[in-house]
mmCIF file of the C-alpha atoms, coordinates in Angstrom:
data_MODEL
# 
_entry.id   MODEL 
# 
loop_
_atom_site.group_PDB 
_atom_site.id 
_atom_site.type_symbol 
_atom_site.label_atom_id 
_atom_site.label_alt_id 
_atom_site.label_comp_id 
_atom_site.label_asym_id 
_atom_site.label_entity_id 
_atom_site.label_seq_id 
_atom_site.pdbx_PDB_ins_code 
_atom_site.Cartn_x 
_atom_site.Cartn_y 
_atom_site.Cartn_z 
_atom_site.occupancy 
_atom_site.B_iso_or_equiv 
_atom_site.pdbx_formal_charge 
_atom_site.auth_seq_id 
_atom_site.auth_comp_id 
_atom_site.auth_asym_id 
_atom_site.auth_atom_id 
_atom_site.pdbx_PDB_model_num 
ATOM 1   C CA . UNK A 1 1   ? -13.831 31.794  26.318 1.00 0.00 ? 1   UNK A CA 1 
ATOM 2   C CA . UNK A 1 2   ? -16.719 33.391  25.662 1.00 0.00 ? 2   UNK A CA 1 
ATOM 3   C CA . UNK A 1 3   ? -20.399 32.497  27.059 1.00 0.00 ? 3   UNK A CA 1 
ATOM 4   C CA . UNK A 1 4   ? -21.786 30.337  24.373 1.00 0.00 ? 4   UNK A CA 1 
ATOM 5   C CA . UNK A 1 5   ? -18.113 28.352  24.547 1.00 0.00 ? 5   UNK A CA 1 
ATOM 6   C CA . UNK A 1 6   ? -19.491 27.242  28.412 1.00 0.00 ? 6   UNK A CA 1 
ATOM 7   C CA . UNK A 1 7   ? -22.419 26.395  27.120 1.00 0.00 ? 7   UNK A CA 1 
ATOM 8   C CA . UNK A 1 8   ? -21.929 24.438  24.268 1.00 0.00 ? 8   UNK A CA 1 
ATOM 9   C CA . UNK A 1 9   ? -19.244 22.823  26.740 1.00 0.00 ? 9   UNK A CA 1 
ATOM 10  C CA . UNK A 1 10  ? -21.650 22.443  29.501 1.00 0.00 ? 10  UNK A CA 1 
ATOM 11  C CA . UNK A 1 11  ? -24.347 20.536  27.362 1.00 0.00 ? 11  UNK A CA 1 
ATOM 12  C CA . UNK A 1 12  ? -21.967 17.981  25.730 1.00 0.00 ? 12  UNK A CA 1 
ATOM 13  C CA . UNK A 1 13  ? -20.857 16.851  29.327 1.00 0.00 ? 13  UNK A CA 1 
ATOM 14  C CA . UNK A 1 14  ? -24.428 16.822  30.579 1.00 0.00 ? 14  UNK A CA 1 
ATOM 15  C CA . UNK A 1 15  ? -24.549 14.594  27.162 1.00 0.00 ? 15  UNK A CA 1 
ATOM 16  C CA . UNK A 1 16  ? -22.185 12.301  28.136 1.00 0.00 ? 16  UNK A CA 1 
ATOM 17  C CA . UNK A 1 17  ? -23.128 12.285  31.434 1.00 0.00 ? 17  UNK A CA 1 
ATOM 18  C CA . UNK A 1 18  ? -26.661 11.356  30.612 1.00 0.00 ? 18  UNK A CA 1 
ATOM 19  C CA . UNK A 1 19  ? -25.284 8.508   28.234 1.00 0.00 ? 19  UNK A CA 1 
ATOM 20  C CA . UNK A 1 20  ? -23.005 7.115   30.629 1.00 0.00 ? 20  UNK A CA 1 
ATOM 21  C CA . UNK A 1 21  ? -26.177 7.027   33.068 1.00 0.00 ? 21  UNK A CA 1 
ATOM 22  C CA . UNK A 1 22  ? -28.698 5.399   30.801 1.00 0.00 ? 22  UNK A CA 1 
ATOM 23  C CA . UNK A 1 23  ? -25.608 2.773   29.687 1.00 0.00 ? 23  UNK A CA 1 
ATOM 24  C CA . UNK A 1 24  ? -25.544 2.398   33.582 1.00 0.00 ? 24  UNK A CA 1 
ATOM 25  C CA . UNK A 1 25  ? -29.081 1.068   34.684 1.00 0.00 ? 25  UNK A CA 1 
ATOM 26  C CA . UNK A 1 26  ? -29.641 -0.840  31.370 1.00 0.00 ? 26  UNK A CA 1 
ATOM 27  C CA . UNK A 1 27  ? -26.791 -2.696  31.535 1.00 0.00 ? 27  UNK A CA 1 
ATOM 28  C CA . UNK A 1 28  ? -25.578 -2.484  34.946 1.00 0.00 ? 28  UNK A CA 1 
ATOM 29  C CA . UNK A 1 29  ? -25.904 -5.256  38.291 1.00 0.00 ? 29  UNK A CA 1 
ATOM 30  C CA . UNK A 1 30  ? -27.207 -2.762  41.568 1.00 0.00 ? 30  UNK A CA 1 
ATOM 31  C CA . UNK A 1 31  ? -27.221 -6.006  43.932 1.00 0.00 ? 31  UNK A CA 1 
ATOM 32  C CA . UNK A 1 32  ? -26.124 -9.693  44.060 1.00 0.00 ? 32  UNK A CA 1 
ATOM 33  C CA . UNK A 1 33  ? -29.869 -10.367 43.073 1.00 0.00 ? 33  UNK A CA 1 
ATOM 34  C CA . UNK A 1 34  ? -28.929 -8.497  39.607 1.00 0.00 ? 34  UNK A CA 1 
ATOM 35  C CA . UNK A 1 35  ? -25.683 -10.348 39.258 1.00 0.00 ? 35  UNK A CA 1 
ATOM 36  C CA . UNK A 1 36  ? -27.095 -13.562 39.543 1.00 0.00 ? 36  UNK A CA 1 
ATOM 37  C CA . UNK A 1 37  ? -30.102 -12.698 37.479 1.00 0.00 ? 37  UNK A CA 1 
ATOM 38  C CA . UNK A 1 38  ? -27.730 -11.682 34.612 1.00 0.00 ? 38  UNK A CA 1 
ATOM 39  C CA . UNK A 1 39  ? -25.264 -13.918 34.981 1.00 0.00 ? 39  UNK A CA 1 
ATOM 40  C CA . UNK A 1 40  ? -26.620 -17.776 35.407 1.00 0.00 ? 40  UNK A CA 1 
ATOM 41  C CA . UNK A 1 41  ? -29.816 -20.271 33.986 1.00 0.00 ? 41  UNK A CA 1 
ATOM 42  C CA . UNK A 1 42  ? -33.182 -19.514 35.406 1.00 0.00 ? 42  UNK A CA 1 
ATOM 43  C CA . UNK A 1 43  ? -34.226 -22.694 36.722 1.00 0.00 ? 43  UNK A CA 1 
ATOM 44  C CA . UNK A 1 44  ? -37.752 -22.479 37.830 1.00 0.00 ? 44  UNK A CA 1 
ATOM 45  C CA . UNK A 1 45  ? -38.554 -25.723 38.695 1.00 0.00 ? 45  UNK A CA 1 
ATOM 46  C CA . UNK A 1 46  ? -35.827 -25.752 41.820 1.00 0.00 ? 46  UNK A CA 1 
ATOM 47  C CA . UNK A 1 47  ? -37.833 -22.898 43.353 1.00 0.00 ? 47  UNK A CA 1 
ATOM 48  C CA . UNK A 1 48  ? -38.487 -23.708 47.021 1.00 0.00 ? 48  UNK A CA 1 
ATOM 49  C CA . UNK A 1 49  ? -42.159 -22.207 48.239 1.00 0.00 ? 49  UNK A CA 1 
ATOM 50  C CA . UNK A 1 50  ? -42.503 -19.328 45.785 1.00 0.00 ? 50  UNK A CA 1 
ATOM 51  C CA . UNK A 1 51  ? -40.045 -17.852 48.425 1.00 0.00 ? 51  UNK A CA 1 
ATOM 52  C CA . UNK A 1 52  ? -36.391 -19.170 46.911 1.00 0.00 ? 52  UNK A CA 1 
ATOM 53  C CA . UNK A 1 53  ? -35.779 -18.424 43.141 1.00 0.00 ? 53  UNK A CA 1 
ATOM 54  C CA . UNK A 1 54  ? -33.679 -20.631 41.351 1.00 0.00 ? 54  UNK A CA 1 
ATOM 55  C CA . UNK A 1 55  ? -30.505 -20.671 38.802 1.00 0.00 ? 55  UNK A CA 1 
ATOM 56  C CA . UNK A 1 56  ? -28.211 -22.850 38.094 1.00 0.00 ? 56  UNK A CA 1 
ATOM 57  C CA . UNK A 1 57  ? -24.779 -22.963 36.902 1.00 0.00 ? 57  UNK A CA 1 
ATOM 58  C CA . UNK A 1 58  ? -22.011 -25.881 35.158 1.00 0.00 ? 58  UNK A CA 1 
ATOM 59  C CA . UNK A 1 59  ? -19.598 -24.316 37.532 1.00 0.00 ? 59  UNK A CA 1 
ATOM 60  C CA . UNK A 1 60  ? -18.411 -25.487 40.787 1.00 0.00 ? 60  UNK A CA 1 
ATOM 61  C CA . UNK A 1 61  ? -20.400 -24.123 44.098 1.00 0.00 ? 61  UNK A CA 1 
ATOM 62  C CA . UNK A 1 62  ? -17.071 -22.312 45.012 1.00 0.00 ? 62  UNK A CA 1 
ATOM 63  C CA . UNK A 1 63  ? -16.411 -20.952 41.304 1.00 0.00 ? 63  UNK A CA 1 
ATOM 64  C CA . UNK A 1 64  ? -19.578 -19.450 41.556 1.00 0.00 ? 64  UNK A CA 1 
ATOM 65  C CA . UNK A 1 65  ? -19.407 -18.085 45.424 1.00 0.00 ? 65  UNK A CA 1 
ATOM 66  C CA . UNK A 1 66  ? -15.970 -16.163 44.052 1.00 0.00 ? 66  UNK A CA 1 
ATOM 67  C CA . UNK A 1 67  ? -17.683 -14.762 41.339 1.00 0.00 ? 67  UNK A CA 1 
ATOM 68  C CA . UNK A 1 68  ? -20.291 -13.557 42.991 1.00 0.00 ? 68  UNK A CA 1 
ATOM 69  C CA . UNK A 1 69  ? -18.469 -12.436 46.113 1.00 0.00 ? 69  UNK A CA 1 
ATOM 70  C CA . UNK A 1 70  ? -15.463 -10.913 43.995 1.00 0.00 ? 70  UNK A CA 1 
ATOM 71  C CA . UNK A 1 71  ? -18.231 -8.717  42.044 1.00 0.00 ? 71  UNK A CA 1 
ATOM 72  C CA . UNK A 1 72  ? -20.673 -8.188  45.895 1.00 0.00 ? 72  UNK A CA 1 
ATOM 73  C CA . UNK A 1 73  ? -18.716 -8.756  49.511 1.00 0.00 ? 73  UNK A CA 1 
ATOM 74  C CA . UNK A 1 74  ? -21.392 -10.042 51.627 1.00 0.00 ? 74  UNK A CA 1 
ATOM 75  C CA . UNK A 1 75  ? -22.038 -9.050  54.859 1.00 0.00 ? 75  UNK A CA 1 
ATOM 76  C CA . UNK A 1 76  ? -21.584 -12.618 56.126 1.00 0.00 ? 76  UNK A CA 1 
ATOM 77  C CA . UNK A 1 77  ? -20.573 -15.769 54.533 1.00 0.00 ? 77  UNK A CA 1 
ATOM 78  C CA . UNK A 1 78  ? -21.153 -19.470 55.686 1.00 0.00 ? 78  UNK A CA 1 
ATOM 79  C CA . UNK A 1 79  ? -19.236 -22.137 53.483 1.00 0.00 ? 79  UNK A CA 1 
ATOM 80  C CA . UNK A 1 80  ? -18.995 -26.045 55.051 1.00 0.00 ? 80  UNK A CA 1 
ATOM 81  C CA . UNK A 1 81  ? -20.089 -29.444 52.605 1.00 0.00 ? 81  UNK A CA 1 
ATOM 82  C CA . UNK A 1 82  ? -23.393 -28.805 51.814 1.00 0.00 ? 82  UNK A CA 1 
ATOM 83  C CA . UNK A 1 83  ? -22.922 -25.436 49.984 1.00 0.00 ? 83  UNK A CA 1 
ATOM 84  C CA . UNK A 1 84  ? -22.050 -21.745 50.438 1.00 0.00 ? 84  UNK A CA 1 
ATOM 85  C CA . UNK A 1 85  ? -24.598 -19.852 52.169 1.00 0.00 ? 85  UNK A CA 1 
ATOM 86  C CA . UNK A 1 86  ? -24.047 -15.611 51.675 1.00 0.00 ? 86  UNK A CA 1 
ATOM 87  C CA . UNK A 1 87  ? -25.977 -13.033 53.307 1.00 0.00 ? 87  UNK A CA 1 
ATOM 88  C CA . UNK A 1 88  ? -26.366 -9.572  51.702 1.00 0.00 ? 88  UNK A CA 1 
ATOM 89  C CA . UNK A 1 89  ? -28.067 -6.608  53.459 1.00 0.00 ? 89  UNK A CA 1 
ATOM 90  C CA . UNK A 1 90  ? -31.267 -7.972  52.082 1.00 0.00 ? 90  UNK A CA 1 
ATOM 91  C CA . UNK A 1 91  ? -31.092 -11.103 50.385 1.00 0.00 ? 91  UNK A CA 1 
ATOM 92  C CA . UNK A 1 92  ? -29.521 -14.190 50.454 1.00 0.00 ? 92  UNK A CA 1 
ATOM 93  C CA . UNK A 1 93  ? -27.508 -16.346 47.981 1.00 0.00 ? 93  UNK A CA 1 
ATOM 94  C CA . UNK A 1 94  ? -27.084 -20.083 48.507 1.00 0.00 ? 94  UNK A CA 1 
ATOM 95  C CA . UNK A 1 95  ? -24.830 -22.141 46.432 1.00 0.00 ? 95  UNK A CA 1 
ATOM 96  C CA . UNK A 1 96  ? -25.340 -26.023 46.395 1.00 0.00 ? 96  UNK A CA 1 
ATOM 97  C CA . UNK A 1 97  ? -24.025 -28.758 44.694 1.00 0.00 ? 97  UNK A CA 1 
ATOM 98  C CA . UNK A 1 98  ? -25.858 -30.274 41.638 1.00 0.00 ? 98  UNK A CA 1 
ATOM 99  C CA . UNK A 1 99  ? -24.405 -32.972 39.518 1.00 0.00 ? 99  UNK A CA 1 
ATOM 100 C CA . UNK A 1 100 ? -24.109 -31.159 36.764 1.00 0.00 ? 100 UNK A CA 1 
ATOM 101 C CA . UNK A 1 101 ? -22.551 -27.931 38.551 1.00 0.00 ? 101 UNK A CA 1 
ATOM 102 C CA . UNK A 1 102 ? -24.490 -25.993 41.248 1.00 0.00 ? 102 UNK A CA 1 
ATOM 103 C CA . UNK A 1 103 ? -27.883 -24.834 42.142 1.00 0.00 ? 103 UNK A CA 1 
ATOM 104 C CA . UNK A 1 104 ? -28.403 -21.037 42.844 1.00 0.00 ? 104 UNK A CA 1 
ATOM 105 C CA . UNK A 1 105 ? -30.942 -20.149 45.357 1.00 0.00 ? 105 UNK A CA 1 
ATOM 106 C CA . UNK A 1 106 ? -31.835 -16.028 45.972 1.00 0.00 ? 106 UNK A CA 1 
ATOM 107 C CA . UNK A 1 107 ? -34.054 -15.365 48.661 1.00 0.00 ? 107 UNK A CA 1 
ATOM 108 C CA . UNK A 1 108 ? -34.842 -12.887 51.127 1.00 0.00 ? 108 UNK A CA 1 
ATOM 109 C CA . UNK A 1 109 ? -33.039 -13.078 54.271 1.00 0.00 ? 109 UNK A CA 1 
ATOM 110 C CA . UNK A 1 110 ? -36.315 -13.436 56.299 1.00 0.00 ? 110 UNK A CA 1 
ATOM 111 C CA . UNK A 1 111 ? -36.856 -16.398 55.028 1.00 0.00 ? 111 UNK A CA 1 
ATOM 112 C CA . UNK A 1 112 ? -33.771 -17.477 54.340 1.00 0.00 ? 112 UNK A CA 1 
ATOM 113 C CA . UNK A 1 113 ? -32.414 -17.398 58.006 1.00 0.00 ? 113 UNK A CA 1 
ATOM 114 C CA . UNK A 1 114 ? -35.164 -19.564 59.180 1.00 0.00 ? 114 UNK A CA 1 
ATOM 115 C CA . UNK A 1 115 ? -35.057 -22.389 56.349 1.00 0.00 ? 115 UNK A CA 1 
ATOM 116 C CA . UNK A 1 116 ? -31.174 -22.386 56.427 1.00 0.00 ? 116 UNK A CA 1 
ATOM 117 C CA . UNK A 1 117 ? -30.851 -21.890 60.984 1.00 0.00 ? 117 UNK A CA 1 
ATOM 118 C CA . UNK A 1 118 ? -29.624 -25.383 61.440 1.00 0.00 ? 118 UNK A CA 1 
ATOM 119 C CA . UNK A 1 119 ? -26.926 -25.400 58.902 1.00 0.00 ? 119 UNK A CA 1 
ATOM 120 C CA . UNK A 1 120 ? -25.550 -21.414 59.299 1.00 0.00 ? 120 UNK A CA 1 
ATOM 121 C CA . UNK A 1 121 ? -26.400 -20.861 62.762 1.00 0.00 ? 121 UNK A CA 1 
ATOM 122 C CA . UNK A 1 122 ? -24.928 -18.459 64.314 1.00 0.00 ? 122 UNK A CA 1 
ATOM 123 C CA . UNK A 1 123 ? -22.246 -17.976 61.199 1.00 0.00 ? 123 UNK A CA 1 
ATOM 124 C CA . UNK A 1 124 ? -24.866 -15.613 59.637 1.00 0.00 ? 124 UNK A CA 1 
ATOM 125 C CA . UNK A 1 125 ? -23.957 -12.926 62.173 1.00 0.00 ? 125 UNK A CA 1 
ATOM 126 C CA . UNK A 1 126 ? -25.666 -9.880  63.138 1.00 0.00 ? 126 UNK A CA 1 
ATOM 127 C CA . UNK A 1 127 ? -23.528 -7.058  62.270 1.00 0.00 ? 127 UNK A CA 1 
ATOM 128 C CA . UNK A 1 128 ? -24.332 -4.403  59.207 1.00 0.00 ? 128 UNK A CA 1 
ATOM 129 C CA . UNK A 1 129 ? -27.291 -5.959  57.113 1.00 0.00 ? 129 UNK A CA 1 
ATOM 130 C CA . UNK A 1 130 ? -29.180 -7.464  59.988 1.00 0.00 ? 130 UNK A CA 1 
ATOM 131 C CA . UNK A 1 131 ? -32.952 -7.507  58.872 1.00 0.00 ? 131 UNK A CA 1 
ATOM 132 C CA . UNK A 1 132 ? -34.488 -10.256 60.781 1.00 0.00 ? 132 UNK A CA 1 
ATOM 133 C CA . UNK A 1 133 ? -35.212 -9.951  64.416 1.00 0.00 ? 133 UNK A CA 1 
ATOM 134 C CA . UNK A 1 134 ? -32.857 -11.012 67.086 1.00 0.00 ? 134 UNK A CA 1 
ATOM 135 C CA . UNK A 1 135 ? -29.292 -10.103 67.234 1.00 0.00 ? 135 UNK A CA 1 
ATOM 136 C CA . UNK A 1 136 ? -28.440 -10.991 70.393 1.00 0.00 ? 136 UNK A CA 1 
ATOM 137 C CA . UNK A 1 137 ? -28.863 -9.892  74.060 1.00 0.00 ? 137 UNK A CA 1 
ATOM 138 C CA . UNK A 1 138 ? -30.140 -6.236  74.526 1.00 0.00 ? 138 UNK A CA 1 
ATOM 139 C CA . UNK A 1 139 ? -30.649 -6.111  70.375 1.00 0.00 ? 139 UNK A CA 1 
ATOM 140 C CA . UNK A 1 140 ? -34.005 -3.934  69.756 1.00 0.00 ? 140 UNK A CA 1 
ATOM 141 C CA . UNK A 1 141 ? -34.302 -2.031  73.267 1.00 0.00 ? 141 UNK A CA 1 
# 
């Protein structure tokens, strides 16, 4: 192959490389905030303190947890009769029941820990993720 071969070679994979990039952060989910953003009914008026932003879904609290855990593992995941609470390196996803299907709450885990303490406890562990103070004895010396 000659020179210009390479080249002409080299620029349609930097072409389709480009494409395949741009295709990629239109269209694609970089967090569980992004799923759930793309995926389920903005519901503004369930927001809790400008702090918890609302969806909402016609599916079941755990049809939606396995959707959004099968598509993001989370880093630590509390499920018992009031909902499914998820922690993510960041934020926070907390699946309740509704009536109608389930209400979506994303929130950052600093104030998500606090608001949600009494029902997670200690099931939110502190292993890879952990951006709220504490973790346990000897944690931050």
């Amino acid at each position: 192959m000659t020179y210009r071969r390479w080249f002409v070679l080299g620029t349609i994979f930097a072409l389709v490389g480009a494409l395949i990039a741009a295709f990629a952060i239109f269209y694609g989910n970089f967090s569980p905030r992004g799923y759930v953003e793309d995926r389920y009914r903005r519901t503004a008026q369930y927001d809790i303190t400008g702090n918890a932003v609302a969806y909402t879904s016609a599916k079941q609290p755990s049809q939606v947890a396995k959707e959004v855990t099968d598509a993001w593992q989370p880093a630590d995941q509390y499920v018992d009769g009031s909902g499914v609470y998820l922690r993510y390196d960041d934020d926070s996803v907390v699946i309740l029941p509704l009536a109608a299907g389930s209400l979506i709450l994303l929130e950052k885990v600093s104030t998500a820990y606090p608001r949600y303490h009494s029902t997670v406890g200690n099931g939110w562990g502190w292993g890879r993720g952990n951006t709220v103070r504490g973790g346990g004895p000897g944690s931050g010396k």
